[in-house]
C-alpha positions as a Markdown table, in Angstrom:
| # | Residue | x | y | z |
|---|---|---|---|---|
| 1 | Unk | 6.3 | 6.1 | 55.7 |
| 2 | Unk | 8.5 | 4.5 | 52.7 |
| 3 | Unk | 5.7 | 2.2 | 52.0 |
| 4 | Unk | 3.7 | 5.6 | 51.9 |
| 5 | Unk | 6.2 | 7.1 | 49.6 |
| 6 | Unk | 6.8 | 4.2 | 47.3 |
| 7 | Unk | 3.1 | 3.7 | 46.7 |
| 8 | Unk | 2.7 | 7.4 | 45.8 |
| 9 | Unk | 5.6 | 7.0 | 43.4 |
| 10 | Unk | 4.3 | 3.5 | 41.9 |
| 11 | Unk | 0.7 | 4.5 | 41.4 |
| 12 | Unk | 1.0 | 7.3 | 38.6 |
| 13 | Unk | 3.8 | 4.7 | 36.7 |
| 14 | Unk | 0.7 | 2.3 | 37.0 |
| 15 | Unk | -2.1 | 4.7 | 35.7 |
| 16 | Unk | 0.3 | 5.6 | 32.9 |
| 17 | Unk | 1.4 | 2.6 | 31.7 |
| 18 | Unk | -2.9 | 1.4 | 31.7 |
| 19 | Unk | -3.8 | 4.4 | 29.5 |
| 20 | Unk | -0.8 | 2.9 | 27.1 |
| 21 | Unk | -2.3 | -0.2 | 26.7 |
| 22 | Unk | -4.0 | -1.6 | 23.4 |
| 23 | Unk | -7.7 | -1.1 | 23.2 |
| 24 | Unk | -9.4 | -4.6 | 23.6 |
| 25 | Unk | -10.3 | -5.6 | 20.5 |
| 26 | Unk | -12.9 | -7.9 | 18.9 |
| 27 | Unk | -11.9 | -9.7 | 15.6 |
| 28 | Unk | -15.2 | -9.8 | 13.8 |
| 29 | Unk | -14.8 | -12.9 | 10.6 |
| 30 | Unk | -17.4 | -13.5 | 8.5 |
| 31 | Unk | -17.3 | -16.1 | 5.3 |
| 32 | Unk | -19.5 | -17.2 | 2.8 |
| 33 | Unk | -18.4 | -21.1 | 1.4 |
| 34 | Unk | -21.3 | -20.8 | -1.6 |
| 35 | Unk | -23.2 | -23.6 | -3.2 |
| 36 | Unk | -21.8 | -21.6 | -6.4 |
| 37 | Unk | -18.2 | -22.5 | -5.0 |
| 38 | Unk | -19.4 | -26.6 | -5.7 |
| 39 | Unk | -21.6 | -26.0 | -8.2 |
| 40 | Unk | -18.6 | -24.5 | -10.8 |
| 41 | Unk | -15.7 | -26.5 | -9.2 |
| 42 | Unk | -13.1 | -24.2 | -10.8 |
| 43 | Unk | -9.6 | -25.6 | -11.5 |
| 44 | Unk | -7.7 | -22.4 | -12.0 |
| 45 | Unk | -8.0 | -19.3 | -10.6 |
| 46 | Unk | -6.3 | -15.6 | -11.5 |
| 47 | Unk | -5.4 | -13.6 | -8.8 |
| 48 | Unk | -5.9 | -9.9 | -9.3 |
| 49 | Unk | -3.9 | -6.7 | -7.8 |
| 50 | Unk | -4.7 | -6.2 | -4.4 |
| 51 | Unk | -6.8 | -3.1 | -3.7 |
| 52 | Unk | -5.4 | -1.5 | -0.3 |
| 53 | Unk | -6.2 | 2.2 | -1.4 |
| 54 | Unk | -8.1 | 2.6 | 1.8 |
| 55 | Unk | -5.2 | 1.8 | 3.5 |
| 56 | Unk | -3.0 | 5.1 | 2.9 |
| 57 | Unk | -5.4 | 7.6 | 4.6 |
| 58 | Unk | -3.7 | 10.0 | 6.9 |
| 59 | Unk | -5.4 | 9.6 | 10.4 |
| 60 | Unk | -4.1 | 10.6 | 13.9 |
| 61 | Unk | -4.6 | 8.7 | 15.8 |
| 62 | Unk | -4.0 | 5.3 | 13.8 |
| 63 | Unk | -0.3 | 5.3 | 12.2 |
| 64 | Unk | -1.1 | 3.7 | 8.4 |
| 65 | Unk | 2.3 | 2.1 | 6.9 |
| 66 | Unk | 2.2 | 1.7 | 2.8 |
| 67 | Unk | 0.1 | -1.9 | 2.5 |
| 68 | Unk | 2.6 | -4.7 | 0.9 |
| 69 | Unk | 0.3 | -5.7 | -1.5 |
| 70 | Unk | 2.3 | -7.3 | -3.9 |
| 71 | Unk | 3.3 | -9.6 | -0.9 |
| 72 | Unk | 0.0 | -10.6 | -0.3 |
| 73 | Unk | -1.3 | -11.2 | -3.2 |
| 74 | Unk | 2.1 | -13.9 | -4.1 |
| 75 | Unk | 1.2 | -15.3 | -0.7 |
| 76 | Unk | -2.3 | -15.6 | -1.9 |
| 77 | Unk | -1.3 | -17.4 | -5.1 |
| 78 | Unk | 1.4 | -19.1 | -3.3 |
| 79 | Unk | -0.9 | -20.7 | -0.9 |
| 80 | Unk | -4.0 | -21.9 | -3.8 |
| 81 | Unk | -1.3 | -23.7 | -5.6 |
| 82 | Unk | 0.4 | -25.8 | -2.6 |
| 83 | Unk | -1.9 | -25.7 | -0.3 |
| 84 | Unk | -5.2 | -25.9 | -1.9 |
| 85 | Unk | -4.0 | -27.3 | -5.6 |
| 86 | Unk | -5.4 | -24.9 | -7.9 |
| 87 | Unk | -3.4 | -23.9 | -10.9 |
| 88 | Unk | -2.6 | -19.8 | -10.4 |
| 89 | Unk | -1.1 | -17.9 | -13.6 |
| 90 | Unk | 1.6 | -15.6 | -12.6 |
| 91 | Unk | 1.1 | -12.1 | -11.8 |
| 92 | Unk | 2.6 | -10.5 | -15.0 |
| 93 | Unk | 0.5 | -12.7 | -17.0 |
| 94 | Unk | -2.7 | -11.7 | -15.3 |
| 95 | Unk | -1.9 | -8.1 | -15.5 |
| 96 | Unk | -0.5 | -8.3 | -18.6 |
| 97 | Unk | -3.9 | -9.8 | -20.0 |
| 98 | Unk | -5.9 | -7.7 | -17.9 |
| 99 | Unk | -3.8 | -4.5 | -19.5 |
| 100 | Unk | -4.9 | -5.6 | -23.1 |
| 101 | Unk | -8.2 | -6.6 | -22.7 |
| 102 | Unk | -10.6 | -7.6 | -19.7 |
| 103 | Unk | -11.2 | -10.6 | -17.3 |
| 104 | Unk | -12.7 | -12.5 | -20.3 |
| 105 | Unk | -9.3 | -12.8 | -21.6 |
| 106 | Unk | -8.1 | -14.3 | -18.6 |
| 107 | Unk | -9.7 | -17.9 | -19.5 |
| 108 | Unk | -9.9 | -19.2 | -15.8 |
| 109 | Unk | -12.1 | -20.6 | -13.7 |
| 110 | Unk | -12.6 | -17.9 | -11.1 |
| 111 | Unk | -10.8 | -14.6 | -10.3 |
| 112 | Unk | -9.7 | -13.5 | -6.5 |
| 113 | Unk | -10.7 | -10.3 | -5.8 |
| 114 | Unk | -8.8 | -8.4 | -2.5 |
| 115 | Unk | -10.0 | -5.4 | -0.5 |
| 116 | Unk | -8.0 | -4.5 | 2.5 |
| 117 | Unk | -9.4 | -1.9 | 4.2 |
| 118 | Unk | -7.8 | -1.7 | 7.7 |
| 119 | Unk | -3.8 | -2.0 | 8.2 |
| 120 | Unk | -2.9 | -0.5 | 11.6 |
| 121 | Unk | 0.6 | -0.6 | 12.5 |
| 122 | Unk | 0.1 | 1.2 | 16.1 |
| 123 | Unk | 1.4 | -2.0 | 17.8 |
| 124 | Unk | 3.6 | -3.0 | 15.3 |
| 125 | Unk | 6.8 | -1.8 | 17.3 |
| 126 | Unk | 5.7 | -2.0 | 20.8 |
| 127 | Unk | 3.6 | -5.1 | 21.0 |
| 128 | Unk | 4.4 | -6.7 | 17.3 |
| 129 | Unk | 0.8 | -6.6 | 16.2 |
| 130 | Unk | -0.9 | -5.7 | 13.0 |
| 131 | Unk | -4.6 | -5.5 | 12.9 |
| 132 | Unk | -6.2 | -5.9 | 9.6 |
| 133 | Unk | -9.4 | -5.4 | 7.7 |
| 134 | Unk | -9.8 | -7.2 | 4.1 |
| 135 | Unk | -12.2 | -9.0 | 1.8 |
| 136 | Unk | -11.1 | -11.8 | -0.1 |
| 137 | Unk | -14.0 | -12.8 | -2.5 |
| 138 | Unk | -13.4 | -16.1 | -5.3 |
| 139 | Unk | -15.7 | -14.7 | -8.0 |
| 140 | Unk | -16.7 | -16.6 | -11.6 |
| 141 | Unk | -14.8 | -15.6 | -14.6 |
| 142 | Unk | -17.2 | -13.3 | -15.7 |
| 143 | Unk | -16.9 | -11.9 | -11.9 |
| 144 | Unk | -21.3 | -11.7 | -11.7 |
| 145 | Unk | -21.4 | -14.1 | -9.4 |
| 146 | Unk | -19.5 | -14.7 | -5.8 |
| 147 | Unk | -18.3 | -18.2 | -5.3 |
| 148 | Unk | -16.4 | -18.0 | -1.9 |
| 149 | Unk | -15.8 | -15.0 | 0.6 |
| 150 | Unk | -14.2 | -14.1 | 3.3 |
| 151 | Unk | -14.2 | -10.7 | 5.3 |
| 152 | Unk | -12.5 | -10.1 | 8.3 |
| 153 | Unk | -12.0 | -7.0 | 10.7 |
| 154 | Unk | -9.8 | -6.2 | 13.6 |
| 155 | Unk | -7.9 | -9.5 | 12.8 |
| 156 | Unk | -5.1 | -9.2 | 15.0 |
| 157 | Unk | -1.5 | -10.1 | 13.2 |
| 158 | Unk | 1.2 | -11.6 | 15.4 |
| 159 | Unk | 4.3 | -10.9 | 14.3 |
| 160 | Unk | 7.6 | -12.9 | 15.2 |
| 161 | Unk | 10.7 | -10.9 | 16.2 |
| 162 | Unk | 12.4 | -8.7 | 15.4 |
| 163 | Unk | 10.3 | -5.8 | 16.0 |
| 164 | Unk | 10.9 | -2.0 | 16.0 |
| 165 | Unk | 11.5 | 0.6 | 13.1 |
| 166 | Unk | 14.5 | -1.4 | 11.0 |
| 167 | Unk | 12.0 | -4.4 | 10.6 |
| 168 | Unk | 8.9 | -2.6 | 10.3 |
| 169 | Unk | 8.9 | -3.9 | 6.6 |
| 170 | Unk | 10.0 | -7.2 | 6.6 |
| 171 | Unk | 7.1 | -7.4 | 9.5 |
| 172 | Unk | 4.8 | -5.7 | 7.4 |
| 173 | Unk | 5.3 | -8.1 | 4.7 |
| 174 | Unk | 5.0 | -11.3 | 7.3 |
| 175 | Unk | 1.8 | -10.4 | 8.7 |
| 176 | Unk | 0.0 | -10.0 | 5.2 |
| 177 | Unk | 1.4 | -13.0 | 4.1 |
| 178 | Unk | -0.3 | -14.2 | 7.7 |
| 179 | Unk | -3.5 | -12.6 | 6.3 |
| 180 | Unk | -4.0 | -14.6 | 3.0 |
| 181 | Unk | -2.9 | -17.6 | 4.7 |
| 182 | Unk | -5.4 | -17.3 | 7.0 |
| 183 | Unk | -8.4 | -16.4 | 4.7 |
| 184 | Unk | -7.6 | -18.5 | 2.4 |
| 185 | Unk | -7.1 | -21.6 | 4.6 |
| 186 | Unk | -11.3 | -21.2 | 5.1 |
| 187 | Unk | -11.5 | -21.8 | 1.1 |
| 188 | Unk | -12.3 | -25.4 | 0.4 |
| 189 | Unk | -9.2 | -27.8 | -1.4 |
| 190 | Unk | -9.6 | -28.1 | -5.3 |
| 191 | Unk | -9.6 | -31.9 | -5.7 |
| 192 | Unk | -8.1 | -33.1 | -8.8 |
């Protein structure tokens, strides 16, 4: 009869706890590495302000955190200049430039271009997991022709402890750092 009893008890903690869990997700990647990409063999690239308007949508069911986009797009120049060897102007320069004229003005090689379109911070505090959406394209000065891209969705974000509300944006921050890393890590090394 306590067997009985405890099993009664244990089996609508169970069914709660499996209607709690994360969706399975499938991370779908997709990138493009060019013949353009060898063909200009750019040197220097500008990396633009991140476009993460589709991030701040109000939606019920999926809780949407402001996008750090400045700390992606400093991981994103970070990461071409040690990692890959290309020379980067700094971000005030770039939208400095861009303010007073166009991407002519720029005088680089190529231009990064970032979309992110999916940032959901549902798991963030439970699980600490972000799962993002962007598209990171490497486009020619004039930005007619594509060079190198990379689009990902459902990319699932690790992030290290600590989680929960005080380090929502310090976590925030780490897992689009994570992001550029990671696209950008598919983008071939400039050889000088």
């Amino acid at each position: 009869m306590t067997m009985l009893r405890a099993l009664i008890l244990a089996l609508p903690i169970l069914f709660l706890g499996a209607c709690q869990s994360a969706p399975e997700r499938m991370p779908v990647e997709e990138f493009d590495g060019g013949d353009e990409l060898r063909a200009l063999a750019p040197t220097d690239i500008a990396v633009v302000a991140v476009d993460a308007r589709a991030t701040s949508r109000d939606d019920a069911t999926v809780i949407f955190r402001e996008f750090p986009s400045d700390d992606l797009r400093e991981a994103a120049r970070h990461y071409l200049i040690e990692r890959k060897s290309f020379a980067v102007p700094t971000s005030e320069w770039v939208d400095g430039t861009l303010a007073r004229g166009g991407t002519a003005d720029l005088e680089t090689d190529a231009i990064l271009e970032v979309t992110v379109d999916q940032w959901d911070t549902e798991f963030l505090a439970a699980r600490g997991v972000i799962y993002a959406g962007a598209e990171f394209r490497l486009k020619s000065s004039d930005g007619k022709t594509t060079l190198w891209s990379y689009t990902c969705r459902d990319r699932q974000l690790p992030v290290k402890a600590p989680h929960g509300g005080s380090a929502t944006h310090g976590n925030m921050s780490q897992a689009a750092r994570r992001l550029a890393e990671d696209a950008l890590s598919r983008l071939p090394r400039h050889e000088r």
